[in-house]
C-alpha positions in Angstrom: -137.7 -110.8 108.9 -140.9 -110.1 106.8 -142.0 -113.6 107.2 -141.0 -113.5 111.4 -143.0 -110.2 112.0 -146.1 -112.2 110.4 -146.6 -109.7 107.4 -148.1 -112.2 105.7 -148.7 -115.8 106.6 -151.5 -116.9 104.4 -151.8 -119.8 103.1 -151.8 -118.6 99.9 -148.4 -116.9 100.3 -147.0 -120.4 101.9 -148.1 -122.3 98.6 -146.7 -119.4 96.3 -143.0 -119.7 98.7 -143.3 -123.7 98.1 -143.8 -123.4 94.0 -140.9 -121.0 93.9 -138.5 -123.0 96.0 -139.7 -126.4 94.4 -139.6 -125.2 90.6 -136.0 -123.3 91.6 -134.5 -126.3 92.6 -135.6 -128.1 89.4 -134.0 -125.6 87.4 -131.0 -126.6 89.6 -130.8 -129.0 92.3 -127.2 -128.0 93.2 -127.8 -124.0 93.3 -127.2 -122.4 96.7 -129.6 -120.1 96.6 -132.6 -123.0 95.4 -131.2 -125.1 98.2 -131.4 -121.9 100.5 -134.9 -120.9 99.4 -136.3 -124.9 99.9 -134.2 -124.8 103.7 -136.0 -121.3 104.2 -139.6 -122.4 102.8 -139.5 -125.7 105.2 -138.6 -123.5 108.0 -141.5 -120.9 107.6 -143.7 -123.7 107.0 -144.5 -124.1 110.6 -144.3 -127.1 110.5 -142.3 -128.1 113.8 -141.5 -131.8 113.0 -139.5 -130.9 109.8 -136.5 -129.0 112.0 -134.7 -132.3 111.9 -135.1 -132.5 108.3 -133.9 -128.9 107.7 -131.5 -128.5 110.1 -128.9 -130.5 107.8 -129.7 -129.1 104.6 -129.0 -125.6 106.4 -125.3 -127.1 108.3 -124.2 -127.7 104.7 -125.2 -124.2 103.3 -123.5 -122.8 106.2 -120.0 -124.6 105.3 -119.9 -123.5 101.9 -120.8 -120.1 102.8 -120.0 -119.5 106.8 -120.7 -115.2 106.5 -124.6 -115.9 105.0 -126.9 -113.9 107.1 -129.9 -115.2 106.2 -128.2 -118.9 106.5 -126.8 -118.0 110.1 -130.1 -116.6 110.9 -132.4 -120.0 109.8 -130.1 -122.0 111.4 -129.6 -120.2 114.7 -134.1 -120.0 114.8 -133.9 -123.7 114.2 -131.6 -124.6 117.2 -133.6 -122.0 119.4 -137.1 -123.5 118.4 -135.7 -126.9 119.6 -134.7 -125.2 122.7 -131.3 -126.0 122.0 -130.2 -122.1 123.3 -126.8 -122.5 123.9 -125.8 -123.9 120.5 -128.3 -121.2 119.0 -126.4 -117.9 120.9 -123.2 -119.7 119.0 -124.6 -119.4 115.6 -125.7 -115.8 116.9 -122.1 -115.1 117.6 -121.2 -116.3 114.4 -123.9 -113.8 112.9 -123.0 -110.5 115.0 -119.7 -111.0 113.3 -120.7 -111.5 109.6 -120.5 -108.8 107.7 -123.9 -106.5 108.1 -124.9 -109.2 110.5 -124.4 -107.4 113.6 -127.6 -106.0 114.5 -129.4 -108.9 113.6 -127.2 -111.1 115.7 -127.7 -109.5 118.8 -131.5 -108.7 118.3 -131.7 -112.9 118.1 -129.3 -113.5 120.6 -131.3 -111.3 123.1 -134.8 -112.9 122.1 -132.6 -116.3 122.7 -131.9 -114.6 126.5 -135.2 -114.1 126.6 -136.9 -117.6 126.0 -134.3 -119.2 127.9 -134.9 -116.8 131.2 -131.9 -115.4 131.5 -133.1 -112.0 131.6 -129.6 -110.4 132.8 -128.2 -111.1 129.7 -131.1 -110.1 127.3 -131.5 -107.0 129.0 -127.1 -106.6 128.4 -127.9 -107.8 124.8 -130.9 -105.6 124.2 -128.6 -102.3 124.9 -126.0 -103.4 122.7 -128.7 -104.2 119.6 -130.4 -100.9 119.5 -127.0 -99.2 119.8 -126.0 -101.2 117.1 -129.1 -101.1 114.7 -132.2 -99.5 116.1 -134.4 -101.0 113.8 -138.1 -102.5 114.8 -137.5 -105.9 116.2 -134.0 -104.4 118.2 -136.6 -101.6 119.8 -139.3 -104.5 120.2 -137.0 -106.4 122.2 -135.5 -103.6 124.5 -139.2 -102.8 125.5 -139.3 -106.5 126.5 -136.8 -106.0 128.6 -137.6 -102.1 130.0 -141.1 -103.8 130.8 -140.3 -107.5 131.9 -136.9 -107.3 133.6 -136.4 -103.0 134.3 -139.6 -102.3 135.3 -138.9 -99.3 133.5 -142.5 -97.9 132.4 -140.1 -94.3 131.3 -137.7 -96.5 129.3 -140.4 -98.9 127.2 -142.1 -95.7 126.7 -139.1 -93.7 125.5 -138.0 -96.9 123.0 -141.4 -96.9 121.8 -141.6 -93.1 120.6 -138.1 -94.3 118.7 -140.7 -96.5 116.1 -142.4 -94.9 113.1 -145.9 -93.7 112.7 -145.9 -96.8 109.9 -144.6 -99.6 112.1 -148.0 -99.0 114.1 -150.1 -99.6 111.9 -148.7 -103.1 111.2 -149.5 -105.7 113.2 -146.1 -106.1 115.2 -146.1 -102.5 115.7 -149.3 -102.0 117.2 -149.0 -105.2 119.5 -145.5 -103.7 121.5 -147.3 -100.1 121.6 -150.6 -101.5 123.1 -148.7 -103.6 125.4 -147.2 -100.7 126.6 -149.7 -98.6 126.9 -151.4 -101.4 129.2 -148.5 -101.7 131.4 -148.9 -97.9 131.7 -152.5 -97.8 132.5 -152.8 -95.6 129.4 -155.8 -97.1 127.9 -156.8 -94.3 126.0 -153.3 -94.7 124.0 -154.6 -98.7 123.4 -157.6 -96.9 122.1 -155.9 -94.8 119.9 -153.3 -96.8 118.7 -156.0 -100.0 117.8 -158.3 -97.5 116.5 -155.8 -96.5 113.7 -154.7 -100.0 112.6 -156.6 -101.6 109.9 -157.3 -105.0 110.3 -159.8 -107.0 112.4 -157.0 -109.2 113.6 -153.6 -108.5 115.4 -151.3 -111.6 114.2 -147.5 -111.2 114.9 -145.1 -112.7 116.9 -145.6 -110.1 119.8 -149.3 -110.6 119.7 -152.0 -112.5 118.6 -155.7 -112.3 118.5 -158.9 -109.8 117.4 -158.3 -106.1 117.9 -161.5 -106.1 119.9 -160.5 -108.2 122.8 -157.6 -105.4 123.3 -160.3 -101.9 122.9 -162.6 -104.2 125.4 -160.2 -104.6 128.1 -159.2 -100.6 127.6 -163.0 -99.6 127.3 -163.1 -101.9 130.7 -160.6 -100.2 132.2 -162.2 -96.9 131.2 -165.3 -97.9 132.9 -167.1 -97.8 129.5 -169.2 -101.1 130.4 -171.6 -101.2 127.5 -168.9 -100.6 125.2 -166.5 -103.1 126.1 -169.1 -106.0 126.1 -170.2 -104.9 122.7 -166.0 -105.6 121.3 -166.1 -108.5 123.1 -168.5 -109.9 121.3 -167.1 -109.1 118.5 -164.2 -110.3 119.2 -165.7 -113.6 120.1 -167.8 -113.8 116.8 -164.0 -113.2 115.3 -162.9 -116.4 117.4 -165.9 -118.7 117.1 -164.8 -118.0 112.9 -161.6 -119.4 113.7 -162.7 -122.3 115.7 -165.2 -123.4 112.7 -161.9 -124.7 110.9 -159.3 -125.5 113.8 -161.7 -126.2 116.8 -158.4 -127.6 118.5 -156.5 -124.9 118.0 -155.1 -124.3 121.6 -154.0 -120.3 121.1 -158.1 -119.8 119.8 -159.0 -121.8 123.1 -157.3 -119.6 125.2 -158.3 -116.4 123.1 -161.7 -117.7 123.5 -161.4 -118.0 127.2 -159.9 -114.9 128.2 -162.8 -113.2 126.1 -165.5 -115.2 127.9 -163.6 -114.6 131.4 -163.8 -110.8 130.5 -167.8 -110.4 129.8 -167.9 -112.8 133.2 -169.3 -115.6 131.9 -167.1 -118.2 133.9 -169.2 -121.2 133.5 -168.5 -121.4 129.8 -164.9 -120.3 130.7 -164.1 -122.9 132.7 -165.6 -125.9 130.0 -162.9 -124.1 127.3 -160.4 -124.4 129.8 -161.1 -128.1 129.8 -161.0 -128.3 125.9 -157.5 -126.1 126.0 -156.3 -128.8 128.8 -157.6 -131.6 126.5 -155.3 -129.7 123.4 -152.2 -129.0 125.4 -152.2 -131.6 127.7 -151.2 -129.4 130.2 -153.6 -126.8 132.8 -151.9 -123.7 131.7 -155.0 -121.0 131.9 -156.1 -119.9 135.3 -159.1 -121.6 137.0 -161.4 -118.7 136.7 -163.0 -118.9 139.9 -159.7 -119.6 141.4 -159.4 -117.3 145.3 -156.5 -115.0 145.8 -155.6 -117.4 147.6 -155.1 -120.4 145.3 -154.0 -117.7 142.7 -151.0 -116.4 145.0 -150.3 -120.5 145.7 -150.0 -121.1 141.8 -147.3 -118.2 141.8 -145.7 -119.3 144.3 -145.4 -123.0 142.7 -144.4 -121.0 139.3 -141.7 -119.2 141.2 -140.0 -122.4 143.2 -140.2 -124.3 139.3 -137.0 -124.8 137.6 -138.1 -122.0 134.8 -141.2 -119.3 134.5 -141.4 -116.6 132.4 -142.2 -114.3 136.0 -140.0 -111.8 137.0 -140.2 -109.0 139.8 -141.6 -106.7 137.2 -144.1 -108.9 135.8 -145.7 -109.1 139.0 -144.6 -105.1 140.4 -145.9 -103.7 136.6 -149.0 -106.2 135.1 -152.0 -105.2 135.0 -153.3 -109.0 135.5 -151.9 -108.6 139.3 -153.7 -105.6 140.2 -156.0 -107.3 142.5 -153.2 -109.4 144.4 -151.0 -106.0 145.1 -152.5 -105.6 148.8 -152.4 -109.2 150.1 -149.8 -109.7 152.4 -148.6 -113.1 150.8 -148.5 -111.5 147.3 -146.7 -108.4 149.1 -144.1 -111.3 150.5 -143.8 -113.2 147.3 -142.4 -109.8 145.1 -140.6 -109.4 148.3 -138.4 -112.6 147.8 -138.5 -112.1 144.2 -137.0 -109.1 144.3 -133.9 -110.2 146.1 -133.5 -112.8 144.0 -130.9 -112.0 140.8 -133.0 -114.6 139.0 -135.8 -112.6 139.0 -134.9 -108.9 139.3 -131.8 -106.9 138.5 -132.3 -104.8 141.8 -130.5 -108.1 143.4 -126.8 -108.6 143.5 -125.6 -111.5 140.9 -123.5 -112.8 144.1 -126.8 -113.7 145.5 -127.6 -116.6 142.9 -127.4 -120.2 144.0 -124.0 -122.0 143.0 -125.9 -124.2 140.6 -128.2 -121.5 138.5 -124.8 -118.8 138.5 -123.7 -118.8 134.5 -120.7 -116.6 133.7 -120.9 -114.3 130.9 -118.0 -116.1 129.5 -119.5 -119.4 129.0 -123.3 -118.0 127.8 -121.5 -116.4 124.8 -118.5 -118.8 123.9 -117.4 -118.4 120.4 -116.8 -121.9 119.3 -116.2 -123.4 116.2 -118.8 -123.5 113.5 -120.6 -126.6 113.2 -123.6 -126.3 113.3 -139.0 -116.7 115.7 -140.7 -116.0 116.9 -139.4 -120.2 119.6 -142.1 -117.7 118.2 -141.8 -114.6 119.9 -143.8 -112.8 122.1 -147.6 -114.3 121.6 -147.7 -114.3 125.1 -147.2 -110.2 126.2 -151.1 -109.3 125.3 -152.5 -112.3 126.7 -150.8 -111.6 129.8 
């Protein structure tokens, strides 16, 4: 959990983790918990081509002790980070019903809703794991779904006040509370919940990037021009640092870009957004000097895909949309969306095509054993 929430992902801390998992398994190759702590290191390496290797080594620890938490857990991340979702909610099952797993195992079986669209369920899920346990990451995730599926400003809010004054002044923390105070035009709550936490840099797997680009775009919204520009340069002197040593890095490209979209300078914009294309191999960031036009269009081709992280609230809540709300064919498009039981809960489950229908039965079979955060949540601030 400490390693998942980002508390401390230095590189220093990875190479300390490595020497203590090596020189424990040198004291004894066949100890469960050496063999446990190499599986774990490997995992929290981030290193995403070494799942295959670890993914046995974790099977075997889970056969000689089925009830292991943190086992069930490594394994169950390992399977979702491969996208493999439906074998990780049946490692999940198999961890709500360990002993003291419970509210772990639904707070990773609703993220595994989550990253697999199928918001219904997460949203189900998400209930059930703050009932449970209403620990941080069980509230994190019911605010993902108040915000994302609900459209339940009252509820996110309500969730939020559930956290302690600590938990916001760590990074995780402050990410879900400034996310919700942007979804709640409550800038001045960004302000003061950003102004309170002490680091340059928000790094967790709700959010990711310098605290400046956040108290620009809430200084922005305040209509405090001189202000804002001045954190956003900040904030891109805080990038550029970055960049020196991974100039590839596609999450810094896109930090860079949303910062450079935000002061207006589009022309240098739009050559990162080449770069970040030329990283990802994909065109994932907006065209900045894209119409409401084309920008409705690009929905629209998100919407008919077979899965996008939009739903009815997204689009009914984000502040990103604000300037599409009054256009007839954005107006149209939330229209649809909110009849569909894909995208909205406000549409009947009856309503969903034959072939994208999944019982409840079938998304959380217990079968037999055999067998992060996906990272969680960069994406809300950058939305």
């Amino acid at each position: 959990m400490l390693y998942s929430l980002n508390f401390d992902r230095s590189a220093a801390r990875k190479e300390s983790a490595q020497r203590k998992a090596l020189k424990a398994l040198n004291l004894d190759a066949k100890s469960f918990e050496a063999r446990l702590a190499d599986a774990f290191y490997v995992y929290c390496s981030g290193d995403r081509s070494l799942l295959k290797v670890v993914e046995p080594k974790l099977r075997a620890l889970a056969a000689e002790r089925p009830a292991d938490i943190l086992v069930l857990d490594t394994l169950g991340l390992v399977l979702r980070d491969t996208k493999r979702y439906d074998e990780a909610l049946e490692v999940f099952d198999q961890l709500e019903r360990a002993p003291g797993g419970v509210g772990i195992g639904l707070n990773e079986k609703a993220w595994t809703y989550r990253y697999s669209q199928r918001w219904r369920e997460m949203d189900e899920t998400a209930e059930r794991a703050v009932a449970a346990n209403p620990y941080l990451d069980n509230l994190a995730v019911r605010i993902m779904s108040a915000l994302r599926w609900r459209g339940d400003i009252e509820l996110a809010k309500a969730t939020l006040q559930r956290m302690s004054p600590d938990a916001l002044l760590e990074d995780f923390g402050a990410g879900v509370a400034a996310s919700v105070y942007f979804t709640c035009r409550e800038p001045e709550n960004v302000l003061r919940v950003l102004g309170a936490f002490p680091r340059d840099w928000i790094e967790s797997m709700w959010s990711y990037g310098p605290k400046t680009l956040y108290t620009g775009k809430a200084r922005q919204e305040l209509q405090r021009t001189d202000a804002a520009r001045n954190d956003f340069q900040r904030a891109l002197a805080l990038i550029e640092q970055r960049l020196t040593e991974a100039p590839n890095d596609a999450r810094l490209l896109q930090l860079k870009f949303q910062t450079l979209v935000a002061v207006g300078n589009r022309a240098e914009a739009s050559r990162v957004r080449r770069l970040h294309q030329q990283a990802t191999g994909s065109e994932s960031l907006p065209d900045p000097d894209a119409s409401i036009e084309d920008r409705i269009a690009v929905l629209e081709r998100q919407i008919a895909g077979e899965a996008t992280d939009l739903t009815a609230a997204v689009l009914r809540l984000q502040p990103t949309y604000d300037d599409l709300r009054s256009h007839p064919r954005f107006q149209a498009l939330l229209k649809r969306m909110e009849a569909d039981p894909r995208f909205s809960p406000k549409a009947p489950v009856t309503a969903l095509p034959a072939a994208a229908r999944v019982s409840d039965s079938k998304s959380i079979a217990v079968l037999p054993f055999a067998n992060l955060g996906a990272d969680k949540g960069d994406e809300y601030l950058a939305d």
